[in-house]
C-alpha positions in Angstrom: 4.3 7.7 24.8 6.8 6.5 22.3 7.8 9.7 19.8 9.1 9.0 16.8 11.4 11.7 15.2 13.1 10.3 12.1 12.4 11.3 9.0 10.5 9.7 6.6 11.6 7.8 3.1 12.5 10.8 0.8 11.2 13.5 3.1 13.8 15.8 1.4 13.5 18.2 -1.4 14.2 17.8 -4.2 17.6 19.9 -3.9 18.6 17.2 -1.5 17.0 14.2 -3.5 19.7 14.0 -6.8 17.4 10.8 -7.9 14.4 13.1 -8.7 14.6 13.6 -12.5 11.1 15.5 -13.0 8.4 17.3 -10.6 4.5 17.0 -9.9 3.0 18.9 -12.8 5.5 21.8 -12.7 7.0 23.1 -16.3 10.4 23.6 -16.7 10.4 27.4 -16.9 8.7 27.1 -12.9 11.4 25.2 -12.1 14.1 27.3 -13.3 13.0 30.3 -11.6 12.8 28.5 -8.2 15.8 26.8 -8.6 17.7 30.7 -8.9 16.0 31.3 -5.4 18.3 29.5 -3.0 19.3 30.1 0.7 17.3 33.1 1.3 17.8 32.7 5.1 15.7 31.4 8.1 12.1 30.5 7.1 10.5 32.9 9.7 12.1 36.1 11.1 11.9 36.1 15.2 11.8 39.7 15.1 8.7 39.7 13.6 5.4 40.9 15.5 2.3 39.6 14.0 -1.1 41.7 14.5 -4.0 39.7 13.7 -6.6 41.4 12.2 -10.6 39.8 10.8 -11.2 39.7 7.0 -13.6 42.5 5.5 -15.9 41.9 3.1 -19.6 40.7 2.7 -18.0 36.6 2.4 -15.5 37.4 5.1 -16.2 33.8 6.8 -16.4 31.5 3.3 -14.0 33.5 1.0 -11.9 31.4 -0.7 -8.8 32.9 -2.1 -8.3 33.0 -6.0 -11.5 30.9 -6.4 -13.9 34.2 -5.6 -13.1 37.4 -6.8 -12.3 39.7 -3.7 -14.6 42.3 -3.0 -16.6 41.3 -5.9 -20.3 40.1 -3.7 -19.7 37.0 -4.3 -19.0 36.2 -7.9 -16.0 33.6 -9.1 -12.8 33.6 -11.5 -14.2 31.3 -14.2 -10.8 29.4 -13.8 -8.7 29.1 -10.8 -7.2 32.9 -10.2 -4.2 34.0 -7.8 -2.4 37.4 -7.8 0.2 37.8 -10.8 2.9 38.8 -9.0 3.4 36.2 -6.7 2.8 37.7 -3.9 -0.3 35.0 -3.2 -2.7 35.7 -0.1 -1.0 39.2 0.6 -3.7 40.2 2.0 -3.7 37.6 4.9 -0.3 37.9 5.5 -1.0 41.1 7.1 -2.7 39.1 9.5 -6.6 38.7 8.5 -8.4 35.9 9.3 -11.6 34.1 8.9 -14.6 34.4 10.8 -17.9 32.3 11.0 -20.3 30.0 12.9 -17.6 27.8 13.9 -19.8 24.7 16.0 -20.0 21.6 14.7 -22.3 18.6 14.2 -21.4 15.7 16.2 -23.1 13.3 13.6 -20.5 13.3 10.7 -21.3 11.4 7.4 -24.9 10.6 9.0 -28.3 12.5 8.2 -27.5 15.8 9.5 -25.3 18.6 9.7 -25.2 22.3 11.4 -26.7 24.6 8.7 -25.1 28.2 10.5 -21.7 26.2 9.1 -23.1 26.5 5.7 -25.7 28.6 5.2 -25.6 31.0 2.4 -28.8 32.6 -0.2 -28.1 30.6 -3.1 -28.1 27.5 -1.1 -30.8 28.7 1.0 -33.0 29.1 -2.7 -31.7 25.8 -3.2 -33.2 23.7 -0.3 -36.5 25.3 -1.1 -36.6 23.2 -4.4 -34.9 19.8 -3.2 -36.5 17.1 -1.0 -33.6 15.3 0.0 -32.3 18.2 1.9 -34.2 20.7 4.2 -34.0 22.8 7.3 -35.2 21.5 10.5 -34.9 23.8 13.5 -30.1 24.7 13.8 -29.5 21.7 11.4 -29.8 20.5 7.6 -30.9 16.8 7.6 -30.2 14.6 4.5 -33.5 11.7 4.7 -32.5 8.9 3.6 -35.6 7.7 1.9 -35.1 10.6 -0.1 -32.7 11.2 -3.4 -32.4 13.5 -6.3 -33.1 10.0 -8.3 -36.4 9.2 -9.4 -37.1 5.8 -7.8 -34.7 5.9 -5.3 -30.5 5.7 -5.5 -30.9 1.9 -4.9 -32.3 1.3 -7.7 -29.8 3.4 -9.7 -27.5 1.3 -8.3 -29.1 -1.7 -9.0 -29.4 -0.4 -12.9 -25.6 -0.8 -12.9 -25.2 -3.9 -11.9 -27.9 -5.5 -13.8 -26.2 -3.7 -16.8 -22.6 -5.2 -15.3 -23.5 -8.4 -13.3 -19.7 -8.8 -11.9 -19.4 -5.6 -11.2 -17.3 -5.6 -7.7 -18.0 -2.1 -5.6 -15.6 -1.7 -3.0 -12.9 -4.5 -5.1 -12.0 -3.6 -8.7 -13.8 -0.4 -8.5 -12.0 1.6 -5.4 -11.8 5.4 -6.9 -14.3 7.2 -8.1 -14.6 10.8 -9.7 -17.5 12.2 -9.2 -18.3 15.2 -11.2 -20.6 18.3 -9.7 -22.3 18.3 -6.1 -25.6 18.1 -5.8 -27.5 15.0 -3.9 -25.3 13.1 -1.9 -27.0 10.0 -1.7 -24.9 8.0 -4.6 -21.8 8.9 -3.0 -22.6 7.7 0.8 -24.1 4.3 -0.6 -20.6 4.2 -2.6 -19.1 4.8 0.6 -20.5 2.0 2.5 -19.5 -0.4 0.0 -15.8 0.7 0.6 -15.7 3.1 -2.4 -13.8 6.4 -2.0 -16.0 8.7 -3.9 -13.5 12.4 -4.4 -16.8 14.7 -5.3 -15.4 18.0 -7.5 -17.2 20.9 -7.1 -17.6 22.8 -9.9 -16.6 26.7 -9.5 -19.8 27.7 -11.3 -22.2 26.1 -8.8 -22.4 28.9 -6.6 -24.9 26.4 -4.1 -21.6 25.6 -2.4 -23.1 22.4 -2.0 -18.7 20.8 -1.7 -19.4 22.8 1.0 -22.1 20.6 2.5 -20.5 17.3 1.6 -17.7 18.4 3.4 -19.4 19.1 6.6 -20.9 15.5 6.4 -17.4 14.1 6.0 -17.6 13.3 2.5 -14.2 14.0 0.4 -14.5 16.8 -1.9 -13.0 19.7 -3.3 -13.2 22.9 -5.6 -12.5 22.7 -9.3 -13.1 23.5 -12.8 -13.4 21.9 -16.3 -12.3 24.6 -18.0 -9.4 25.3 -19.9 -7.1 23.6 -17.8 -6.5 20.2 -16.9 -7.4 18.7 -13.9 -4.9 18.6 -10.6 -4.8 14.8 -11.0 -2.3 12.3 -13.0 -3.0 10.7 -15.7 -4.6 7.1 -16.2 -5.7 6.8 -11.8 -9.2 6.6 -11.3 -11.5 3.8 -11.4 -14.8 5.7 -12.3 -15.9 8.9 -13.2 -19.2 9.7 -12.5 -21.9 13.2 -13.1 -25.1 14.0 -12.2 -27.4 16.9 -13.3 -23.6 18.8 -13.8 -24.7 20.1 -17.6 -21.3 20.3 -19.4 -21.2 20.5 -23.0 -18.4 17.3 -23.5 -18.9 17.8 -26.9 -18.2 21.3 -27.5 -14.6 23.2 -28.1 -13.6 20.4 -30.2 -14.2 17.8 -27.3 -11.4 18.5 -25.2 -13.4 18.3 -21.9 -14.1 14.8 -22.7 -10.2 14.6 -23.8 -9.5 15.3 -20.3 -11.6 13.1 -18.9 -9.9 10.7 -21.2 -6.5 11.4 -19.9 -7.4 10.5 -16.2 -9.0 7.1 -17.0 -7.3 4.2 -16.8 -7.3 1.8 -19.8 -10.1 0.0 -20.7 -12.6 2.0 -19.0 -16.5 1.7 -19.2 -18.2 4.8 -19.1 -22.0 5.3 -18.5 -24.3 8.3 -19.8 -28.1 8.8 -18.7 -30.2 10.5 -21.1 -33.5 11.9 -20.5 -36.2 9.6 -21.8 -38.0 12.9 -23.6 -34.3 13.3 -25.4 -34.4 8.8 -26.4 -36.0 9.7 -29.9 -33.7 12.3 -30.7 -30.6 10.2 -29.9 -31.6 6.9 -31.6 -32.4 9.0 -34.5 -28.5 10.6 -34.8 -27.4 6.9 -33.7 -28.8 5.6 -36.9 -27.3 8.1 -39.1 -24.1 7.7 -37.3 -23.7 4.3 -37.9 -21.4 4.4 -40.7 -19.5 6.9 -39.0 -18.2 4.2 -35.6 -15.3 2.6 -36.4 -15.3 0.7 -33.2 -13.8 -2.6 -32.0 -15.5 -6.0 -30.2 -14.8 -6.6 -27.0 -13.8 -10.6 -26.8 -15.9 -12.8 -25.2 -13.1 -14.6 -24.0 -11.4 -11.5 -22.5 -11.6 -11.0 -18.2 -12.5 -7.4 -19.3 -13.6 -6.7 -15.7 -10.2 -6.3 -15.0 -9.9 -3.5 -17.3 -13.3 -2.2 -15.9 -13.8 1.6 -15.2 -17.5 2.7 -14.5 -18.0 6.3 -15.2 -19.9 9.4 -16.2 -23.2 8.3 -15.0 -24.5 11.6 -16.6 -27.6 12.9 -15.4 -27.4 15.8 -18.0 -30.8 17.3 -18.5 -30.7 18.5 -21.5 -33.4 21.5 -22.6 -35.1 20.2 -26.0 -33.7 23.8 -27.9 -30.0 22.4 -27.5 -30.7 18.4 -27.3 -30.6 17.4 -31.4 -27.0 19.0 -31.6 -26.0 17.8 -28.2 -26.9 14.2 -28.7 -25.1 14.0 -32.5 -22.3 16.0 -31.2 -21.6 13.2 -28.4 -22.1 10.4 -30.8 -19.5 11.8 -33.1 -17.3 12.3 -30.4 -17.5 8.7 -28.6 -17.1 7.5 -32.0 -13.7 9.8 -33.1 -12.5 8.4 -29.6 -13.3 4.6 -30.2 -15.2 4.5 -27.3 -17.3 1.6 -27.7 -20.8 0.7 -26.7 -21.2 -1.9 -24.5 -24.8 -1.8 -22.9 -27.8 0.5 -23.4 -30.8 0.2 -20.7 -34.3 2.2 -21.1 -34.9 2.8 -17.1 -39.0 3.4 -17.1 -38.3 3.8 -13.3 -35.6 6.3 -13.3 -36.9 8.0 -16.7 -33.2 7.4 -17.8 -31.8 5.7 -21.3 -28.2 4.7 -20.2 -25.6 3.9 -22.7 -22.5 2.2 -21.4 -19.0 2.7 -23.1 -15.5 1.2 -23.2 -12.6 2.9 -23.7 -10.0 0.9 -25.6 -7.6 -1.2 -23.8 -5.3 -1.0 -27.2 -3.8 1.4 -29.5 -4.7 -1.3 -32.3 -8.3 0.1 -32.4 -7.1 3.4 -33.2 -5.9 2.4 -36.9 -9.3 1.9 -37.6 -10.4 5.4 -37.8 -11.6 6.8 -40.4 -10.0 10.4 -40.0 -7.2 11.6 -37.5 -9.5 13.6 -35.5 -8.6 14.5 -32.8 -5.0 13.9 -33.2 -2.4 11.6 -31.2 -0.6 13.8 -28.9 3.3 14.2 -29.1 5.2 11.1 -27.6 6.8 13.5 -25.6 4.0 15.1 -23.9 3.7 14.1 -20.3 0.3 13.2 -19.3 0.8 13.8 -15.8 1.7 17.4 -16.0 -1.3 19.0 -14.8 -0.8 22.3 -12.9 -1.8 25.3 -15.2 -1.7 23.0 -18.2 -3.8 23.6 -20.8 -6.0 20.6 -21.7 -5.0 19.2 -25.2 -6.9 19.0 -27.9 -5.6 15.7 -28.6 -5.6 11.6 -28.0 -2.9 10.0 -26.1 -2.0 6.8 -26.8 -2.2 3.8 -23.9 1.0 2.3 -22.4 2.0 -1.3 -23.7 5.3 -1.8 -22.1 5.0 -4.2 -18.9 7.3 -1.6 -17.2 4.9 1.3 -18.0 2.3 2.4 -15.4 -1.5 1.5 -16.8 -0.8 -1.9 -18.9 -2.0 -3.9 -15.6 -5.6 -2.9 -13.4 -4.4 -3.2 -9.9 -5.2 -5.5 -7.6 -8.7 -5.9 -5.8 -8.8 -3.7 -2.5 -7.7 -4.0 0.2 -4.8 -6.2 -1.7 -4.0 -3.4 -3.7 -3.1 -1.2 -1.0 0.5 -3.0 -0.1 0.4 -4.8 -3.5 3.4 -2.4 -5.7 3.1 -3.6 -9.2 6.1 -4.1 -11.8 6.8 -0.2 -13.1 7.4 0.4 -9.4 10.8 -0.8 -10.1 13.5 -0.2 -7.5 11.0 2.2 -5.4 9.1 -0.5 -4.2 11.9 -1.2 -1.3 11.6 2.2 -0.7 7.5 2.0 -0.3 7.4 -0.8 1.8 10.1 1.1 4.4 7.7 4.0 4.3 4.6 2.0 5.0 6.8 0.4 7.9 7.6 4.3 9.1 4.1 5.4 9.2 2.8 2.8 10.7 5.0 2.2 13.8 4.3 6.3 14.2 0.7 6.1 14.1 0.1 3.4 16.4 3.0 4.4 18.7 2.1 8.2 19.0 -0.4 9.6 16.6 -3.7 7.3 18.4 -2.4 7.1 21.5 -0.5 9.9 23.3 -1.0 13.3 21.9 -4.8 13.7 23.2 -6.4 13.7 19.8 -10.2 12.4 20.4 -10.1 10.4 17.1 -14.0 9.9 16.9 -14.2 13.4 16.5 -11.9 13.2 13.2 -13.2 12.3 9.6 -11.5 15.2 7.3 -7.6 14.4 7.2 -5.2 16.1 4.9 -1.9 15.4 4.5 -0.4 18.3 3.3 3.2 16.4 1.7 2.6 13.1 1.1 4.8 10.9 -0.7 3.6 7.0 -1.3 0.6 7.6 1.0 2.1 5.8 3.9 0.6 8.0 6.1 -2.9 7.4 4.6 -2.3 3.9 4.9 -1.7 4.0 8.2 -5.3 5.3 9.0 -7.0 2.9 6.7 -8.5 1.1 10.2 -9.7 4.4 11.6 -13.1 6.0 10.3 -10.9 9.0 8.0 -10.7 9.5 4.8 -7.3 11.2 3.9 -6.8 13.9 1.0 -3.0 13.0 0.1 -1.6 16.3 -1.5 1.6 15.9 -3.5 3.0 19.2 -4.0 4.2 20.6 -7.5 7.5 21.1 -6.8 8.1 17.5 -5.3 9.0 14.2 -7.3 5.7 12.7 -8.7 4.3 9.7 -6.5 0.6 11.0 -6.8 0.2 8.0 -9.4 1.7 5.5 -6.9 -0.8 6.8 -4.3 -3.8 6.2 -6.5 -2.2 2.8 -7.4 -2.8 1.6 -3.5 -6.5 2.6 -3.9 -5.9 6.0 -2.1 -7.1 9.4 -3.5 -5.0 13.0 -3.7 -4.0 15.9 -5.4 -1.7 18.1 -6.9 -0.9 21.7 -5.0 1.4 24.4 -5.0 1.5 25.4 -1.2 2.4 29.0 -2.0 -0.9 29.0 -3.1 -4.4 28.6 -1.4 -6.0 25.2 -1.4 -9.3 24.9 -3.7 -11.7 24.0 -0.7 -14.0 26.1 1.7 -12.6 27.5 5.2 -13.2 24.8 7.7 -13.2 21.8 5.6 -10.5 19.4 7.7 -10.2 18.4 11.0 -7.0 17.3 10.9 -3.4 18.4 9.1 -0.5 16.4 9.0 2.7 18.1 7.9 5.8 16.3 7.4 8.4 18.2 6.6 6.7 20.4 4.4 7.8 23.6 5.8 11.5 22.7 5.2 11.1 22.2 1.3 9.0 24.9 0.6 12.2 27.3 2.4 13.3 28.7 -1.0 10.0 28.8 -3.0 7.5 30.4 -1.8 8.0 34.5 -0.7 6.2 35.3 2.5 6.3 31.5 4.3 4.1 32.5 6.6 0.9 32.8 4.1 1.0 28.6 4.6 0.1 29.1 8.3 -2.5 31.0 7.6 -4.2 28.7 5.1 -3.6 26.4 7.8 -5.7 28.2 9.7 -8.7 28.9 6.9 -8.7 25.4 5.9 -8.8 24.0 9.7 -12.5 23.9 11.8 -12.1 25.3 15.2 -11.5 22.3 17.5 -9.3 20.6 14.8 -5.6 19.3 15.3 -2.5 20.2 13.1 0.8 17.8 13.5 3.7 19.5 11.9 7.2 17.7 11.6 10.2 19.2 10.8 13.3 20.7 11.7 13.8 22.2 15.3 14.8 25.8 13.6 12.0 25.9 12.0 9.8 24.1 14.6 10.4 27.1 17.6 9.6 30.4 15.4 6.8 28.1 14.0 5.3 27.2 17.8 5.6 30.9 18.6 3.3 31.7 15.4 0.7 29.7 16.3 0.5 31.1 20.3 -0.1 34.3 18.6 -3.0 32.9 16.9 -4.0 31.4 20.1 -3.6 27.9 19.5 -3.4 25.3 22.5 0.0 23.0 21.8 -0.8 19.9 22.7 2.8 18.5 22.1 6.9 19.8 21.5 9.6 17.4 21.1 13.0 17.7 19.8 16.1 15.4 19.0 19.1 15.4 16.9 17.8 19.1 15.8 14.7 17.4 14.4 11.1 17.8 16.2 7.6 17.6 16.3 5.0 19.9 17.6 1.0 19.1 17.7 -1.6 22.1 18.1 -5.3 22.3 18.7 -6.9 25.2 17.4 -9.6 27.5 19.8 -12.3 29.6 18.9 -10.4 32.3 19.7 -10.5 35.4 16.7 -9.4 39.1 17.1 -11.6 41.4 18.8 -11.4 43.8 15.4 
């Protein structure tokens, strides 16, 4: 087996990296803290003995850290919440860990699943009310003929694209948002048409039903539309989509709409279902708003498809007591935002009245409103910026520059994954070499030599990613790959996106917003090394290594021999089988298969 050693393209931090001129959604006051925190010595202490203990508590095997309140029986921070001090997981680095049925299915992203890896009462209480999933014998199976849409998802689907004849699955629409977890069926018919679907699960659906999609392979993870923005960039995906997810878009001024605003691209096309009880009500507001739009045509002779984002196919639900000031609140709204109608279907089948909006592709449509509400934000107010930001109660304005990211839709996929567009500038030399890396390594050691039974893998994370190379690399291979861009490091989550990959923002001194034993795989690149001088108790990573890892799942860490042999020694504490060690030039990599094995007590 060939093992290749050598860094990556800009695998350094940023201390090392003079070229970076901003970070991934960090503020500058974050930033000037850490950068006060500087050689604080080796990244592990040999001398220390680590005494594994099991987590207490009633949710001992599904807690997820500063997402459920500890010791609380289950109830959840209504926004993401870690300790105030810093000192984040300081209960695990005493050594607790995670318990739980730890088998698996065999049958990943098919009709079934091993319900001891899920099962909980709320979600229990759930199955009894829902068709398209139910308990038969050790497993939760997902029939296919079944879907939590009235005449079948097909036909849903097939609503869309009579509404959008050249609508392209799979081609000009590659990402997708969706919003809430519930019936998985549009996602996995997305899926097969080569559409990666990133399901959030809200933190007030207590089902746990990200849960569930994870178990069937299906990319998700834990969120909120809250106060804050979302982990993601601005202006990156294709599609948004929400079913039966009931949020008020409309209230606090709007900004939850704002938001979803911000991570559109240009010259999106947004869908809404109604209820057919609530089609009176709305057609009734719609005519006394129709003064109000101040919207623009869409040209006949434009190739608006290009521009195309389908998203927010909103299942809402609405209760009749709330609908009147729901509807005319929306309408207002969509209007204030120059979102423009561009289709509007009465669905007997489905019982669903579907509006389709634009959003503008130009600021020139913005002069035309009749009031400045909501506001422009400041020029100088970075979209992208998105880790414990507050959302804005305000409208940015699109790019126009050629240079500028967003003035262009990319390419159709799978051109768009090694197609690097024009505001790439002078780091599209530096993509292609790290396209080149990745892939020499993964065909040259990662599939072939380290013993890693790749049929068994379809949750991959890699933990620092940089221009999703590494993703890239596995497009052939039946993965999906989350590619998290930490906060600290220089900001290429947009450039992933770009290639028709999907990722996230994260603060590795912090837990990860997804369930314990949601990947099968971790890939680690040098991400130890950079996160030396920021975070306080190192070790805390490991162990959310651990959480986030299913028994039987593989871990590939690559980094610096110093840092490699106190980290090998770690994991034989926790019992882990390594699979791999190898070292050159002071640089190494180690791979690890983790057992079943927990402490006695």
């Amino acid at each position: 087996m060939d093992v290749e050693i050598e860094d990556g393209v800009d695998v350094n931090s940023e201390e090392e990296n003079p070229s970076v001129e901003w970070d991934a959604g960090e503020g500058s006051e974050s930033v000037k803290k850490r950068k006060k925190n500087k050689n604080l010595g080796p990244l592990f202490d040999s001398t220390t003995r680590y005494d594994w203990k099991l987590c207490g508590g009633r949710s001992k095997q599904n807690y997820i850290p500063c997402i459920d309140m500890e010791g609380a029986g289950g109830r959840r921070h209504h926004e993401r919440s870690c300790p105030a001090d810093g000192d984040l997981l300081g209960t695990y680095t005493k050594g607790v860990w995670n318990a739980g049925a730890m088998a698996r299915a065999n049958s990943r992203l098919a009709a079934m699943v091993l319900y001891g890896n899920v099962a909980h009462p709320k979600l229990s209480a759930f199955i009894k009310t829902n068709k398209f999933i139910n308990v038969s014998g050790e497993y939760l199976r997902f029939p296919p003929e079944e879907s939590d849409f009235k005449g079948g998802v097909q036909h849903y689907l097939d609503s869309i694209e009579e509404m959008v004849p050249d609508i392209e699955w799979g081609k000009n629409i590659r990402i997708l948002l969706n919003i809430g977890c519930s019936d998985a069926s549009f996602v996995v018919s997305l899926l097969e048409k080569n559409v990666i679907t990133l399901s959030l699960g809200l933190m007030s659906d207590q089902r746990d039903l990200t849960q569930v999609l994870l178990e069937r392979g299906i990319p998700s993870v834990m969120g909120n539309l809250g106060t804050r923005r979302l982990p993601f960039p601005a202006g990156v995906f294709d599609a948004v989509h929400c079913s039966s997810c009931n949020i008020h878009w409309h209230s606090n001024g709007g900004r939850l709409l704002l938001e979803i605003n911000r991570i559109l691209r240009p010259g999106v096309t947004l869908s809404f279902q109604w209820h057919m009880e609530m089609l009176k009500v709305k057609r009734m507001v719609e005519e006394m708003l129709k003064t109000v739009r101040t919207v623009g045509e869409v040209s006949s002779q434009r190739d608006w498809l290009k521009e195309l984002l389908w998203v927010l196919g909103c299942r809402i639900g609405w209760a009749p007591t709330r609908s009147s000031s729901t509807v005319a609140g929306m309408s207002l709204l969509t209007a204030s935002i120059c979102w423009n109608v561009l289709a509007h279907k009465t669905d007997d089948t489905s019982d669903l009245d579907i509006m389709i909006y634009q959003r503008p592709i130009s600021n020139d449509i913005y002069n035309l409103r009749r009031r400045n509400e909501p506001p422009f934000c400041k020029d100088d107010e970075n979209q992208d910026f998105a880790w414990y930001v507050p959302i804005k109660g305000c409208l940015h304005k699109l790019p126009t520059a050629l240079e500028e990211r967003g003035t262009d839709w990319p390419e159709e996929w799978p051109s768009r994954l090694e197609t690097f567009p024009e505001w790439l500038g002078d780091a599209r030399e530096k993509i292609i070499a790290d396209n080149e890396h990745w892939n020499a390594i993964i065909k040259k050691s990662y599939l072939v030599g380290m013993g890693i039974d790749w049929s068994n893998v379809r949750n991959v994370m890699d933990m620092k990613a940089i221009y999703g190379g590494f993703a890239a690399g596995l497009v052939s291979q039946k993965v999906w790959v989350m590619n998290v861009v930490p906060v600290h490091a220089p900001n290429t989550l947009p450039i992933i996106y770009e290639r028709g990959l999907v990722g996230i923002y994260h603060d590795w001194c912090e837990p990860f917003s997804t369930h314990p034993r949601s990947y099968d795989l971790l890939h680690a690149d040098h991400l130890f090394s950079c996160l030396k001088n920021r975070c306080k108790q190192p070790i805390v990573i490991v162990v959310e290594m651990d959480r986030i890892l299913r028994p039987g799942g593989w871990v590939i860490i690559r980094d610096k021999s110093l840092i490699l042999n106190p980290l090998e020694k770690i994991f034989k504490t926790m019992h882990w089988d390594v699979k791999l060690t190898f070292h050159q030039d002071r640089e190494g990599i180690i791979c690890l298969k983790k057992t079943m094995w927990r402490p006695s007590a």
